[in-house]
N, C-alpha and C positions, 0 to 999 in steps of 0.2 A: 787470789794468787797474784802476786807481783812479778811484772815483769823483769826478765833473763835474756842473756843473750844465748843463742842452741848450737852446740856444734856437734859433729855428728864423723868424727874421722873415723878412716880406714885403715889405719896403724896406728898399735901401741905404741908406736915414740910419739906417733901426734895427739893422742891421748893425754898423752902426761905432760907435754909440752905448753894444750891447754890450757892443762891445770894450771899449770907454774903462772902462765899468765895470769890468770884468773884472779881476782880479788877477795872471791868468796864461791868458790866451785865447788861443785857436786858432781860425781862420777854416778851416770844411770846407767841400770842393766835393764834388772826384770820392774824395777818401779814398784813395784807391790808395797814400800813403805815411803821411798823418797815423794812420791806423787800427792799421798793423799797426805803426808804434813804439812805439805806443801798448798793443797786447797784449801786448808785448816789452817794458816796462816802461824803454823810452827815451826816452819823452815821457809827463807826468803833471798835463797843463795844468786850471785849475779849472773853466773853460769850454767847452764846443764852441758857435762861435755856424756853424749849417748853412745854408749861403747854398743848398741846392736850393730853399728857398722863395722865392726871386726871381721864381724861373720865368724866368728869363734868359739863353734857351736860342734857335737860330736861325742859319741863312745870310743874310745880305744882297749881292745882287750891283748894284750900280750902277753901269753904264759901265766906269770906271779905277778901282774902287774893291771891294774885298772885305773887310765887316764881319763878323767872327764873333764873337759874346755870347758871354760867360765861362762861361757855362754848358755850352754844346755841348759834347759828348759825341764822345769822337775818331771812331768809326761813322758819326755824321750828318756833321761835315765830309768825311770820307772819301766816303761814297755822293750828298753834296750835286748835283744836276744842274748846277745852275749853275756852280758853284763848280768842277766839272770844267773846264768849260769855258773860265772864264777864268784860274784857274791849275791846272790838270793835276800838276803836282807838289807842292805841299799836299793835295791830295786824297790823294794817292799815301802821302807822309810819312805825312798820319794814319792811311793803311789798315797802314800796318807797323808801328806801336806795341803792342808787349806782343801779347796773346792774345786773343779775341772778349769775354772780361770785362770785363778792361781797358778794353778800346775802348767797350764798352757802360757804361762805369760812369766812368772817367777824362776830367775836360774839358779845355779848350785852358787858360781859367783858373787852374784849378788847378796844371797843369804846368807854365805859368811862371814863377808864383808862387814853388814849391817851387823850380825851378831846380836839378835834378838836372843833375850835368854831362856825364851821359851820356841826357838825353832830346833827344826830337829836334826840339819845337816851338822851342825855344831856335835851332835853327838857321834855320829857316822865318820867327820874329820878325823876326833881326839881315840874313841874305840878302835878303831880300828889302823889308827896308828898310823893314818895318811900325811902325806907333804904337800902344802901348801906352793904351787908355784908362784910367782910376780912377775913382774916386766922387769925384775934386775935379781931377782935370788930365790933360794928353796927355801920354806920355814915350816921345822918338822910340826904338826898339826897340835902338838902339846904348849906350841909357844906363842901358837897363834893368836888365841883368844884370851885377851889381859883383862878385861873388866865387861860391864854392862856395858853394851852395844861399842867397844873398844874393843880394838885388834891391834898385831903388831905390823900393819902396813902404813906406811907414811902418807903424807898426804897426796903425793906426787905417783903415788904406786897402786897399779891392779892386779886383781886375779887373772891369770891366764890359765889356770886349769888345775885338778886337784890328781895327785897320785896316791891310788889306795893300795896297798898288797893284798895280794886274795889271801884271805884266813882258812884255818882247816876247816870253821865252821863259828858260825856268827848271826845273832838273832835282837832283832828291835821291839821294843814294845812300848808303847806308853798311854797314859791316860789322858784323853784330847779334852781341851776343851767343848762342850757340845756345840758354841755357837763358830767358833772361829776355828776349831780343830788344833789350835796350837797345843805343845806338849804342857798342860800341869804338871808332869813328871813323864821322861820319858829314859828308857834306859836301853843301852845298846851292850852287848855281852858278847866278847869277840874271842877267843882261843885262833892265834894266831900258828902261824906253820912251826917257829921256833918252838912248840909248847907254854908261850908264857901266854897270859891270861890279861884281856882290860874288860873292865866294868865302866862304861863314861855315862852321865847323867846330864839331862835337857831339861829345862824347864823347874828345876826344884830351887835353884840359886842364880845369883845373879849371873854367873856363866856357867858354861859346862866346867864339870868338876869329874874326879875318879876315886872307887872308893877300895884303897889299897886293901883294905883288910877283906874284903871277895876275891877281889883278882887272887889273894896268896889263898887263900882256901879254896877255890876254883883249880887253880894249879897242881892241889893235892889230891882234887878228888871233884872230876869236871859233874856234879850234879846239885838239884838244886834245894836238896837237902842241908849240902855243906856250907849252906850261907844262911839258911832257916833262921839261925841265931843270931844273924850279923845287924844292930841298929844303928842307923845314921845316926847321927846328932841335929836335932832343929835346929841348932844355934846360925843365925846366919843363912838360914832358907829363905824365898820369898813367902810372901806375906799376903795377903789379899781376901777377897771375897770370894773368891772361888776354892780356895781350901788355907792354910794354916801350916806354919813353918811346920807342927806335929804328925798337920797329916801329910803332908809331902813325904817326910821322913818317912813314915810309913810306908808310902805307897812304893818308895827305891826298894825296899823289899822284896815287896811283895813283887813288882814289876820284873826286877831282877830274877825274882826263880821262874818266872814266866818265859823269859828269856831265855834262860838256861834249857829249861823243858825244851822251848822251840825250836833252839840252835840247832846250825843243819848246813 
């Protein structure tokens, strides 16, 4: 690991003010990935500017509305009372991320910042039709996530917290990997209070993707029958040793009517 200089501010303007100085800066939350690239001699940035010092950490539940602060730590969404309650499958999602560390040390923030395309808040964002907030504006959760591990936040800009609307009913499911638990396919199936319908997908492509033709078949008939027939396309899936742009495809299926059954 090459030496950084560490700054550790207590306000988002000094946050970003950092950065801007900074020659080659990195913005840390929960570290779960910036750390260990960085012992691995694949990340060698001048700066670490540590947003823990926000203290910008919290559940908010209001009505139709669920705030989570950049900060939170996947364990307290996961065990939040509230937040069980009015969406049950967020809680759920964060209770199955990585291992009790993880979860104790990894925030919502941070993980959709980094935009792994196999993590699973990415799908929780885009399904369930949440807004991204920053330190200067809202970006509706469908515009967030632009590429492998690229988002629409600039370089100067963090997360301060995510806004979900509670769904009439909405269910996660995915197929973990055995050693690292991340999504090989994970799928999120959300019927929202307007009646329309999102299907959002983790882990099969390089980012989270949605697969129109369920949502409209969902919409016409919420079970999980009405998509039996629906196949992705591999084209364009990831690739790897753990399964096959074929069987990903597959598995948004199958995972999908999974979801639908569980939705609640």
């Amino acid at each position: 690991m090459e030496n950084f200089n560490y700054h550790r501010p207590t306000k988002p303007a000094d946050a970003v003010k950092a950065m801007k100085k900074a020659k080659d800066g990195k913005f840390l939350s929960g570290g779960m990935t910036l750390l260990p690239t960085m012992k691995q001699g694949l990340a060698a940035p001048t700066d670490i500017i540590d947003l823990g010092g926000l203290n910008n950490s919290g559940v908010e539940v209001a009505g139709a509305k669920v705030v989570v602060k950049a900060g939170t730590v996947h364990a307290d969404v996961a065990a939040d009372k509230e937040l069980k309650k009015a969406i049950p499958a967020l809680a759920r999602l964060a209770g199955g991320i990585g291992d009790p560390h993880v979860r104790h040390r990894g925030t919502i923030g941070g993980s959709i910042a980094n935009n792994d395309p196999a993590a699973d808040y990415p799908a929780a964002v885009v399904g369930l039709n949440a807004t991204v907030v920053t330190s200067s504006r809202k970006i509706a959760g469908d515009k967030f996530f632009t590429d492998i591990f690229t988002t629409a936040l600039k370089d100067d800009e963090i997360v301060t917290a995510v806004e979900f609307p509670v769904p009439k009913r909405a269910a996660y499911v995915k197929f973990p990997n055995p050693a690292s638990l991340y999504a090989m396919v994970g799928v999120i199936v959300a019927e929202l209070k307007d009646g329309s319908v999102r299907v959002a997908v983790t882990g099969a492509g390089p980012k989270v993707f949605r697969v129109p033709e369920m949502e409209k078949a969902l919409e016409a008939k919420f079970s999980a029958d009405a998509i039996a027939g629906i196949k992705v396309s591999p084209r364009g899936l990831n690739n790897d040793l753990h399964a096959s742009p074929e069987y990903r495809a597959h598995l948004v299926n199958v995972l999908a009517r999974r979801a639908v059954a569980a939705a609640k």
